[in-house]
N, C-alpha and C positions, 0 to 999 in steps of 0.2 A: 373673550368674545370677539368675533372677527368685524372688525368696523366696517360700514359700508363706504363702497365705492365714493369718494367725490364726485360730486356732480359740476364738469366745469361752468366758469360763470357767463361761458357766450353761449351752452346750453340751450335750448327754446325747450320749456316745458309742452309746445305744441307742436314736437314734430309728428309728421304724420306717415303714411306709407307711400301719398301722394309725392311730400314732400321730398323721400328718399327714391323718387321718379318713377314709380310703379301706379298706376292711373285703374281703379276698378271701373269708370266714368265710362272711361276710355274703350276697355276689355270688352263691358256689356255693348256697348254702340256698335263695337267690330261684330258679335253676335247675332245684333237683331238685323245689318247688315247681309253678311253671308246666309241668314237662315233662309233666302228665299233661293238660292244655290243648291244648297244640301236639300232643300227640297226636291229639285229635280233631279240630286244622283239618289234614286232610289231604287231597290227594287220589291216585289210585292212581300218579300220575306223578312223586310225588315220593321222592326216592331216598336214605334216609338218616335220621338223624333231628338231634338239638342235640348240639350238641361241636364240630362240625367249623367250620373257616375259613368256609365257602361252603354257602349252601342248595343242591342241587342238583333240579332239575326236567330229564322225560326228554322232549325236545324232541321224539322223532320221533313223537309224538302230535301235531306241527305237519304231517305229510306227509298228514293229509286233505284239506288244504288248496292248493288251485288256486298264491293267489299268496297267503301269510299275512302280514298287517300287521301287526307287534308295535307293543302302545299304551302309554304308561307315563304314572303321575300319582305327585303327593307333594304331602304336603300336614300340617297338625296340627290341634289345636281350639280356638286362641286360646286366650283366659284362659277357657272355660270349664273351665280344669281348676284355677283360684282357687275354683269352686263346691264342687269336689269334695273339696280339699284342705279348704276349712273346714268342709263336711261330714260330711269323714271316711270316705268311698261311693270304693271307686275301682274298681268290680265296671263303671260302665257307660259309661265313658270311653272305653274302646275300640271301643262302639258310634258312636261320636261319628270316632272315629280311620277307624275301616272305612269307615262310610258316606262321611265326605270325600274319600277316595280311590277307592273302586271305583264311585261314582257320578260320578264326573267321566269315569272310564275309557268307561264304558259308553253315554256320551249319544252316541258315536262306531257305537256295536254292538258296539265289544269286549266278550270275552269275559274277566272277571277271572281269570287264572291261580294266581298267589301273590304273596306281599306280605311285605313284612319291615317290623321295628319299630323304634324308636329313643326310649329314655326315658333323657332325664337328669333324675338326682337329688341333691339333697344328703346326704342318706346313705340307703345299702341297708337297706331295712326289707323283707324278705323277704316275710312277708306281703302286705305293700302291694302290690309288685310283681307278684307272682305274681298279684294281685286284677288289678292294670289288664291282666297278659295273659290272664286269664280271659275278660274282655272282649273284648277283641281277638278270640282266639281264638273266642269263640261268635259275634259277629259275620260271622268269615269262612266259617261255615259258613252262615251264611242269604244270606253272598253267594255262595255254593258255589266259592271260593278256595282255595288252602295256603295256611298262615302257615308258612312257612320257613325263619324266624331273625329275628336281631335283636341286640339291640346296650343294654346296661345300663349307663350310666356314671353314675360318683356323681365328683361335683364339688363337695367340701367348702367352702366357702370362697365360689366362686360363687355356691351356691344355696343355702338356709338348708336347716336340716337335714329338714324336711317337707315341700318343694317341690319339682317334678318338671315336666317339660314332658314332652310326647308327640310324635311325628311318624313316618310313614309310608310305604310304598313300594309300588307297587304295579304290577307288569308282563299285560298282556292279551296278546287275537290278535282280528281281526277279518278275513275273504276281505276281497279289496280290492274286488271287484265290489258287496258289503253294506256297505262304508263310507257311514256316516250322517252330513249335515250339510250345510252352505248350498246347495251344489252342484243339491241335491236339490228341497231349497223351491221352490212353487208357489202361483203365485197361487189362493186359495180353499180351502187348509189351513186346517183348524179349529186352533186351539192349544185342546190336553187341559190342562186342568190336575189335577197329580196335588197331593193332600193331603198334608200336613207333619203329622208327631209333634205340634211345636210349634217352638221356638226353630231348633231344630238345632245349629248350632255357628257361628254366626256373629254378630256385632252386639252381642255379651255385655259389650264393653267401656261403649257406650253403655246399653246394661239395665242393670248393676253401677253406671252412676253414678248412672243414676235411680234405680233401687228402691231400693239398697242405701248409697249416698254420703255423704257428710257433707252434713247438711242447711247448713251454712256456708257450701260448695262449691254447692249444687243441690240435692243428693239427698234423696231420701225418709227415707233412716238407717233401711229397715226390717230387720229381723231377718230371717237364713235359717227360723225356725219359726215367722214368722207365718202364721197361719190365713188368708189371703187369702177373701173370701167367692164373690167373681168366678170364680177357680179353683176352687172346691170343695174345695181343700186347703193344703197349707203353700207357701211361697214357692218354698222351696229344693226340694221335691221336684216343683217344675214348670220351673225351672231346668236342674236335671237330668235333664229328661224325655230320654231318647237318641234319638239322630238315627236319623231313617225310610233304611233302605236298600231302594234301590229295584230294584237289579241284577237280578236273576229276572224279575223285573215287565218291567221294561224289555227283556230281551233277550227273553222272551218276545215282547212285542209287536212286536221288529224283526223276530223269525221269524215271526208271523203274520198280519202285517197288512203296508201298505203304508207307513209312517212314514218321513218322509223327515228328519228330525231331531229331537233331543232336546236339552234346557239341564239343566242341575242349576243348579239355584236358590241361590247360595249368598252369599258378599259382593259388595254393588252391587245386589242385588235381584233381583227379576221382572225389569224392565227391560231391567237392563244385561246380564245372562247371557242374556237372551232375543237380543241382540242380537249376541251373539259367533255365532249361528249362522243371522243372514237375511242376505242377498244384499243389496249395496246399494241394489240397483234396487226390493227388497219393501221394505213395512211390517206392524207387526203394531198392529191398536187391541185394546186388553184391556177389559173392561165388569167392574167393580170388582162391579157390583151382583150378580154371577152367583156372589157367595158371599160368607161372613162367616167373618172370618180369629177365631181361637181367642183365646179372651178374655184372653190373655198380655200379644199387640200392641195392642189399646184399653189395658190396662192400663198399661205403659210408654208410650205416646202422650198420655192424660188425666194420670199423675202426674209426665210430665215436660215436658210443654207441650208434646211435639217434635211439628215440622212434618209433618204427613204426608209431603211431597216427602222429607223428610230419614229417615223411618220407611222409606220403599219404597227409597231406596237404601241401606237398612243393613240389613234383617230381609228373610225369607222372606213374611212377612204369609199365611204360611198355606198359601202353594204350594211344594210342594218341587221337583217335577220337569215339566216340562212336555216333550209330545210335540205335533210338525208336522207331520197326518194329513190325509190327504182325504178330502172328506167321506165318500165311501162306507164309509169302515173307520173310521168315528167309533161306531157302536153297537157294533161287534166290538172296538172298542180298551177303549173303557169296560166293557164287559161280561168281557175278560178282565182288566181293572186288578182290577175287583169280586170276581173270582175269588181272586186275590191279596193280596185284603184293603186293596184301596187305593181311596178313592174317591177319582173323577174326576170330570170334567165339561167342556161346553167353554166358556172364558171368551174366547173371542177368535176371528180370523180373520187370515189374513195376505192386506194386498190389494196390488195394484201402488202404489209413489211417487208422488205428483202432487203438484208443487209449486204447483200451481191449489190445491187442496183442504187442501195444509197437512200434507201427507201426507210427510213426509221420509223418505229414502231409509234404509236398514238401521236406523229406528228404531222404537223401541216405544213405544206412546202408552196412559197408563191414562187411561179416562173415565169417569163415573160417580161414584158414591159405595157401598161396603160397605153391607147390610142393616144399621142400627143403630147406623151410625155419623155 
């Protein structure tokens, strides 16, 4: 017979699940907290409210629909949420969290429906929590989404007791006849480019080495509350500027205009997102000089020496979204971006491949040089 285990004798017959750092006390408070959050990301389809296993959403709001494409994206915000955590800010995180997912959704023409969340932490700080779904939450109202659940785990041990990571989910609809993307692209599309916050939520591992690093290693070793003069303000509170969502904007102008695709500008650049959505046979040349990216990216580029080529595959450099319009719905595109508070402009053209000219097939060529740079 197999004897049982000893039980050693520093043992507590009373360990608990508190005691091995995991707080239900805690969980629920973080709950009754955010519930008045998730109240207001709502919309009338959805059925229910927090408690239950499963968000529910009333699908036959899909029967207006011919042939309805369900779109789904996920995604989180890298280490910019090291900025926030040393900050002590977790109110705009979720801006950060939204915008990376329902703007990925929507370069298709989906329509953002609802989105669920996922934060792990090392311990439940009620407040904290309730602050990063505040965020969330008002987020998915300027994406006009539900936030329909979510998901709090605290992982003692793993993650130290004030660290958290965030990530996302987020399901669309798009008619399949209004599906956006290569298919569409034609020779003599202007490419729109739309304006970025600033950082947005990508590249922040390469920014945190430069600004913020051990000067030993590279870095600059500057301070979250230095006064930066270039920015007009403190480091940290341009770090934390939250991510431009563009969802409204954008699905407006697939309904009013003739836009035959859209990139979300996000890790790999201009470039490289530009080219997840041209045909092999296009190219796209960009003219650098047709704007001057926010004085963030000269800043990490002058006090980290880094290569331009290595800047534009890692940062936004200022564009967050780009739209592939012909030319005739080029004044009407820009003129409803403006409406929306987004400036644009056109920084480019998409023209046929020619391997005579240098011109390669699905790729994106920047020429020029930025205003000032």
């Amino acid at each position: 017979m197999t004897e049982p285990t000893p039980v050693p004798p520093t043992a507590s017959a009373t360990t608990s699940y508190a005691a091995a750092g995991v707080s239900i006390e805690a969980a629920d408070k973080a709950i009754e907290l955010m519930k008045v959050w998730v109240d207001k990301a709502r919309r009338p389809e959805v059925i229910g409210g927090l408690g239950g296993f499963a968000g529910l959403f009333d699908a036959s709001a899909l029967l207006r629909y011919k042939r309805p494409l369900l779109a789904t994206s996920t995604d989180g915000v890298g280490t910019k949420v090291a900025i926030a955590q040393a900050m002590d800010v977790h109110d705009t995180i979720g801006f950060d969290l939204v915008g990376m997912v329902v703007d990925d959704l929507v370069v298709c023409g989906a329509e953002p429906l609802f989105m669920t969340d996922y934060i792990a932490t090392g311990r439940v700080v009620p407040e904290r929590i309730a602050a990063i779904v505040k965020g969330i939450a008002e987020a998915c109202v300027v994406a006009g989404c539900a936030l329909v659940g979510g998901e709090t785990a605290e992982h003692p041990g793993l993650l130290a007791p004030d660290e958290y990571d965030v990530a996302g989910a987020t399901t669309g609809v798009v008619e399949a006849d209004r599906l956006l993307g290569p298919a569409r692209v034609r020779p003599g599309d202007a490419v729109i480019a739309m304006e970025a916050s600033g950082l947005h939520s990508n590249g922040y591992s390469l920014v945190r080495h430069v600004l913020l690093g051990d000067p030993a290693a590279g870095g600059a070793g500057w301070a979250l509350d230095r006064e930066v003069p270039e920015l007009g303000r403190a480091l940290g509170a341009e770090l934390l500027e939250p991510t431009r969502i563009y969802a409204k904007a954008c699905l407006d102008l697939a309904e009013r205009t003739d836009t035959h695709a859209m990139s979300h500008v996000t890790g790999g650049g201009l470039a490289a997102n530009l080219e997840r959505v041209l045909p092999v046979e296009l190219s796209v040349t960009i003219e650098r000089g047709t704007w001057t990216p926010q004085p963030v990216f000269d800043l990490v580029r002058r006090v980290g020496d880094v290569p331009q080529t290595d800047l534009e595959a890692t940062l936004n450099c200022g564009v967050g979204m780009v739209a592939l319009t012909p030319p005739d719905d080029v004044a009407a595109a820009i003129e409803l971006l403006d409406a929306h508070g987004i400036r644009a402009w056109v920084a480019g053209e998409v023209g046929l491949a020619d391997a005579a000219s240098g011109a390669q097939g699905g790729r994106v060529t920047l020429v020029g040089q930025h205003p000032g740079w």
